[in-house]
C-alpha positions as CSV (number, residue, x, y, z in Angstrom):
1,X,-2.3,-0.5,19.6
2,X,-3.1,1.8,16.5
3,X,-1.9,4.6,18.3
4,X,1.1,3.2,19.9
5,X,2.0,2.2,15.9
6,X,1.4,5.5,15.0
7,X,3.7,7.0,17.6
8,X,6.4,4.9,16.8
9,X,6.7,5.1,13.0
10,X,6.5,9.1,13.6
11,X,9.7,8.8,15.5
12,X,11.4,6.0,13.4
13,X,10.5,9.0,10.8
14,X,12.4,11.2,12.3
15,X,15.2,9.6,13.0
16,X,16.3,8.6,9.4
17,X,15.1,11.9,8.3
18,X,18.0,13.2,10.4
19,X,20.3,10.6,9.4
20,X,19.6,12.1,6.0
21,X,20.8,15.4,6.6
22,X,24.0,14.4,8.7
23,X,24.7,12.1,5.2
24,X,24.6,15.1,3.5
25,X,26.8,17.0,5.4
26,X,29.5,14.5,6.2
27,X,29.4,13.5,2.4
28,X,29.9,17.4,1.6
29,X,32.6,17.7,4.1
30,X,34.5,14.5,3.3
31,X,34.4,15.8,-1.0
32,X,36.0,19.0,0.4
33,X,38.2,17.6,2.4
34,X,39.5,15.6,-0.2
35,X,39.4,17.9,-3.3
36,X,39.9,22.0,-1.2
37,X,41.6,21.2,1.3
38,X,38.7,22.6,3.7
39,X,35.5,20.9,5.8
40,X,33.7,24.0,5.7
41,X,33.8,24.6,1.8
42,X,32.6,21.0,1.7
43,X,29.8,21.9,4.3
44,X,28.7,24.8,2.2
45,X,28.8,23.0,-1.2
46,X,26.5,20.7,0.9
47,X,24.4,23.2,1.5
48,X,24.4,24.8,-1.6
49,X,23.3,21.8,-3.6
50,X,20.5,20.8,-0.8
51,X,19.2,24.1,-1.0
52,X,19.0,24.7,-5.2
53,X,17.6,21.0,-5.2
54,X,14.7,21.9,-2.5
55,X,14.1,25.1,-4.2
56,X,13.2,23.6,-7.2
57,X,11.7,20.3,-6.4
58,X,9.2,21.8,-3.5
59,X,8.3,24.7,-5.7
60,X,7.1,22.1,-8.5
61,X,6.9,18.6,-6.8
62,X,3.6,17.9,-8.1
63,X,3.4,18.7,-11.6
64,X,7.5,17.3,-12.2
65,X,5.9,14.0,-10.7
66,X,2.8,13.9,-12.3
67,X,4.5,14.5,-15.6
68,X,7.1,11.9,-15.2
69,X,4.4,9.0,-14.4
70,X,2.6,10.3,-17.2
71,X,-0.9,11.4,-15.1
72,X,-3.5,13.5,-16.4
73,X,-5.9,15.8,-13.9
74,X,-9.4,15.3,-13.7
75,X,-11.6,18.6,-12.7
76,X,-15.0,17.0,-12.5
77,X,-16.0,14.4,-10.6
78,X,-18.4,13.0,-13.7
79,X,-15.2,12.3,-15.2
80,X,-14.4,9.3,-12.6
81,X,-17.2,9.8,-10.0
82,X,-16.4,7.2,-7.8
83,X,-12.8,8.0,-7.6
84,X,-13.8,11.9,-7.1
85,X,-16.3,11.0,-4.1
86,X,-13.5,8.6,-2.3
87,X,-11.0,11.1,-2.5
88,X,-13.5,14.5,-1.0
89,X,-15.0,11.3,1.7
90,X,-11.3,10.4,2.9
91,X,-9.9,14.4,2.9
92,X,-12.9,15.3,4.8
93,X,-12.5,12.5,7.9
94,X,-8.7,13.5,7.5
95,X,-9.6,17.0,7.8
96,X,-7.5,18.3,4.9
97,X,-8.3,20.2,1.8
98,X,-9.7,18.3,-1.6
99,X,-6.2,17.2,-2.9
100,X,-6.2,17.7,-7.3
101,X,-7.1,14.4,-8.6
102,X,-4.9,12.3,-11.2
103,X,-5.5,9.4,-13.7
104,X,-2.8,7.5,-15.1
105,X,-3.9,4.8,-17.7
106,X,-2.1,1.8,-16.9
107,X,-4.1,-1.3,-16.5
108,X,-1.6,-2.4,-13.4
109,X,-3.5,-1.5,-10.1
110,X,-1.8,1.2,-7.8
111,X,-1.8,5.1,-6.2
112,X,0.2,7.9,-4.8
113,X,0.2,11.0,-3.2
114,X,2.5,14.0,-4.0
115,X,3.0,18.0,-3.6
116,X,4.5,20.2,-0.9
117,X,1.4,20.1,2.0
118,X,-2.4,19.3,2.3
119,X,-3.2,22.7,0.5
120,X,-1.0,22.0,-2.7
121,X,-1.5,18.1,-2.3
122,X,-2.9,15.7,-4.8
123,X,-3.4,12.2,-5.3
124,X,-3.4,9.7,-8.7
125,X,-4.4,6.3,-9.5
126,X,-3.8,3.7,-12.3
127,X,-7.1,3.5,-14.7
128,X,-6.6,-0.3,-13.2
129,X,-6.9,0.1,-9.7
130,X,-10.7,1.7,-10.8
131,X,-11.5,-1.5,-12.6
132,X,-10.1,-3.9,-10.7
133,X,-10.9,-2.8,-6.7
134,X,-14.6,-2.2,-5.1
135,X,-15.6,0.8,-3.2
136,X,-14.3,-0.5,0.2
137,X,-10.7,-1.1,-1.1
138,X,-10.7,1.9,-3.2
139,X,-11.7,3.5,0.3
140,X,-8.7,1.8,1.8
141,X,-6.3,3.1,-0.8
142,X,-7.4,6.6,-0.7
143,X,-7.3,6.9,3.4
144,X,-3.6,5.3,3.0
145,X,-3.1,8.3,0.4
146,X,-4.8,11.0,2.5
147,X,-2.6,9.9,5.5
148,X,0.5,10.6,3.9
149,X,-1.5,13.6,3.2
150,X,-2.3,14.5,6.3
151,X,1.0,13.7,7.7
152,X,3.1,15.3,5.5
153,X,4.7,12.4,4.6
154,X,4.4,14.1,1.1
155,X,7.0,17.2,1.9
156,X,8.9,14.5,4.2
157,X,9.6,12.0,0.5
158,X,10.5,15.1,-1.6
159,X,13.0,16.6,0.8
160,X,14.2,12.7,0.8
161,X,14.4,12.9,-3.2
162,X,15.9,16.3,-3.0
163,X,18.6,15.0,-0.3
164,X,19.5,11.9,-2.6
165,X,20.2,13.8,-5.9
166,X,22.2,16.4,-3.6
167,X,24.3,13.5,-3.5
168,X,24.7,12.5,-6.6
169,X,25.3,16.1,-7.6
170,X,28.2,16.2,-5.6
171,X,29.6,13.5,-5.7
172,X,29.5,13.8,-10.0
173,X,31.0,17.3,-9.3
174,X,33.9,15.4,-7.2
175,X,34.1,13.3,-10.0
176,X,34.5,15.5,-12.6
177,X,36.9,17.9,-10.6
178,X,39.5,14.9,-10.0
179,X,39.3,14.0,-13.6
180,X,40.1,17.5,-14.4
181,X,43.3,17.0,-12.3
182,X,41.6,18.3,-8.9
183,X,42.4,17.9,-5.5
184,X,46.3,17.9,-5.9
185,X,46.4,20.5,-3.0
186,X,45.2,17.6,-0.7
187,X,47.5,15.3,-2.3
188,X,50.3,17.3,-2.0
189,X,50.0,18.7,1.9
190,X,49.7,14.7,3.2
191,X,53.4,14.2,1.7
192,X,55.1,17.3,3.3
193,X,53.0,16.5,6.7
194,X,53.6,12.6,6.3
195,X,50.8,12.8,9.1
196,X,48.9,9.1,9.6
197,X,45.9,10.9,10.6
198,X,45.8,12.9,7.7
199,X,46.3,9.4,5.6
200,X,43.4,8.0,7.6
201,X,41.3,10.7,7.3
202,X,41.9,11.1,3.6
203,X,41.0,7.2,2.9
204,X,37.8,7.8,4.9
205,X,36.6,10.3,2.7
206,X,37.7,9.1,-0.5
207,X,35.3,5.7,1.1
208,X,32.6,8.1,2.1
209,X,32.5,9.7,-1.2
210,X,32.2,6.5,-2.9
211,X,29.9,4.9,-0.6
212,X,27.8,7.7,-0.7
213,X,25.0,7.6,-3.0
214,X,24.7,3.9,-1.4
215,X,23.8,4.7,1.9
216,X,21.1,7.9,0.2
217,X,19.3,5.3,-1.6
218,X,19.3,3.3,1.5
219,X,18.0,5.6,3.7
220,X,15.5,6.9,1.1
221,X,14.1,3.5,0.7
222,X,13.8,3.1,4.6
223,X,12.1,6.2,5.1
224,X,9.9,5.2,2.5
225,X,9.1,1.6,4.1
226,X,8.8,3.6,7.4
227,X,5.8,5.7,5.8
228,X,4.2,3.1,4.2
229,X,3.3,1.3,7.5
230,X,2.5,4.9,9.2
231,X,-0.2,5.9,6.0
232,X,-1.4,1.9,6.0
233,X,-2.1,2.3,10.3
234,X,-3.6,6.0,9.1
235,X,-6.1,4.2,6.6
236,X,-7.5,2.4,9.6
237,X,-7.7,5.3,11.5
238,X,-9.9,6.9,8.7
239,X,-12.0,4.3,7.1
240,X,-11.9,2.0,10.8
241,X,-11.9,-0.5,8.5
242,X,-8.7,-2.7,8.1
243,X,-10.0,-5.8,5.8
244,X,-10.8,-3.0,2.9
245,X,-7.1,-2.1,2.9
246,X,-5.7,-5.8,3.5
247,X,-7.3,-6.8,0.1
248,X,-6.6,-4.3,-2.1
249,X,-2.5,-4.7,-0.9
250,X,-3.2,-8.3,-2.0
251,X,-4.9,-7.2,-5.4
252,X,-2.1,-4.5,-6.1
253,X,0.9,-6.7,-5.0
254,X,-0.3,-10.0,-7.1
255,X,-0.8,-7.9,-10.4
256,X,1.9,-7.4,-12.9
257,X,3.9,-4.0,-13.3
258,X,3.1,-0.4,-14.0
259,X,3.9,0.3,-17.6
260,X,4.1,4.1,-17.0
261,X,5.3,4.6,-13.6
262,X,8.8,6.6,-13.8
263,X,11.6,4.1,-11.5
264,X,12.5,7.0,-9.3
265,X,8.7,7.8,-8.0
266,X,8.5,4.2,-7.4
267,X,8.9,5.1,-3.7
268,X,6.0,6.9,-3.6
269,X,3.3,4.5,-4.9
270,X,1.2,2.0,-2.4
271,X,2.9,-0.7,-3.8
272,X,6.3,-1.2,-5.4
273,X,4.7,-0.5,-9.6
274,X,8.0,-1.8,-11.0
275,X,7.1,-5.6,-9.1
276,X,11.6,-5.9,-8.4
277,X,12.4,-8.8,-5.9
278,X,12.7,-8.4,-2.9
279,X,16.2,-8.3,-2.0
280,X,17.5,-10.4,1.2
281,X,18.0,-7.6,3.9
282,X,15.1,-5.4,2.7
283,X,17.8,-2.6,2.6
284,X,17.1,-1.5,-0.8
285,X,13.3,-2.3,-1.3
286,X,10.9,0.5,-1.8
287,X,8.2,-0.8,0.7
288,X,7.4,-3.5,3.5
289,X,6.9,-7.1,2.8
290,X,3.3,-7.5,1.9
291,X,3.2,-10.0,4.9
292,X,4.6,-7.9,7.2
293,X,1.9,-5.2,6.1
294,X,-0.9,-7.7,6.2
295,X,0.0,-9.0,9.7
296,X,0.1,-5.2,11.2
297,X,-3.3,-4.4,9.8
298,X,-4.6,-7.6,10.9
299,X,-3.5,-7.2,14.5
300,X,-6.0,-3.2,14.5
């Protein structure tokens, strides 16, 4: 059962990660389409933006991230021993190196993971999830964390964050080039050809443009749901303990929000730090219902 979870969330994984990319590309030919007149200048603007975004988020995932929820490193284990022994226990069953080690003083209960891979990995937790969880759901936490480790579910969330602001990059550049009186060219040719295709066509990428940065944010948030039941079936894996990770969720869900977690790594916590209801169709939260979590652990 564990294993046949496992096996499926890798794939679910995979396929929205590649969903992701063909967003990207469609969205980049559709804006050149529209505004040069040519699918492959709106391919390579595509690629262009994905690339310069990768280039700088992978190089400096950790410490951007770390900075923008306000975490501070700790380099000794007397400085949160507990903490520091968890974290070496859970990278060592994971097999993967000692992950750099955050704090971020907020009384609200929660953790992450972050960086680029297992050797340039590292992990940081609210000064309230130390006070408020015992060593057993601490030890849950930290295998959830080391699993996304482990699994390069960190790389997997950054190329996701990298993916979405490609988006919004271009489709603010579209933006900003029709405001400035672009895409006339386009304009112009569908009067002289008078073609219905070329109408129908146009209308679909003025939509796609549009709709864009929608269906990014979408398909970031279900990658992220996607990962956060992988790490959770990962934790049991680790600690072969399920009931340690069942009530921490329960602590962390039920407390109130994060004071200093940024909106946009919200994604990458355990639990949703900003506490926003959950929306009808799930298409926009940033993890699992807690029940649907709860019921999947139970069932290991």
């Amino acid at each position: 059962m564990l294993y046949d979870q496992i096996a499926r969330n890798k794939r679910r994984t995979i396929y929205v990660l590649i969903g992701f990319v063909i967003l990207v590309l469609a969205i980049g030919a559709a804006i050149g389409y529209v505004f040069f007149d040519s699918y492959v200048g709106g391919l390579i603007l595509a690629l262009v933006f994905a690339g310069v975004y990768a280039a700088i988020m992978i190089g400096n995932s950790t410490n951007i991230v770390m900075s923008m929820n306000h975490g501070h490193e700790i380099t000794k284990e007397e400085q949160a021993p507990e903490l520091w022994h968890i974290v070496e226990d859970m990278a060592l069953v994971a097999r993967v190196p000692m992950p750099r080690v955050f704090i971020i003083d907020d009384p609200s209960p929660n953790a992450f993971a972050t960086g680029n891979n297992p050797q340039h990995a590292a992990v940081a937790a609210t000064s309230g999830i130390l006070e408020r969880l015992n060593r057993e759901e601490l030890e849950g936490v930290m295998g959830h964390e080391m699993t996304h480790v482990r699994n390069y579910d960190i790389r997997l969330q950054t190329i996701a964050l990298t993916l979405a602001a490609a988006i919004t990059g271009m489709v603010n550049l579209a933006g900003n080039f029709f405001w400035w009186g672009g895409g006339s060219r386009r304009s112009s040719n569908d009067n002289d050809n008078g073609g219905v295709l070329q109408i129908v066509m146009l209308v679909l990428s003025i939509v796609l443009v549009i709709l864009g940065p929608i269906a990014a944010t979408m398909a970031q948030m279900a990658l992220s749901r996607n990962r956060e039941y992988l790490a959770d079936a990962g934790s049991v894996e680790l600690t072969r303990n399920p009931q340690g990770l069942i009530s921490a969720l329960q602590k962390i869900s039920t407390s109130e929000p994060m004071k200093e977690a940024d909106p946009s790594s919200a994604a990458l916590y355990i639990s949703d730090p900003m506490k926003k209801k959950k929306s009808l169709t799930h298409l926009f939260d940033t993890h699992p219902p807690l029940e649907e979590r709860v019921e999947r652990l139970e069932k290991m």
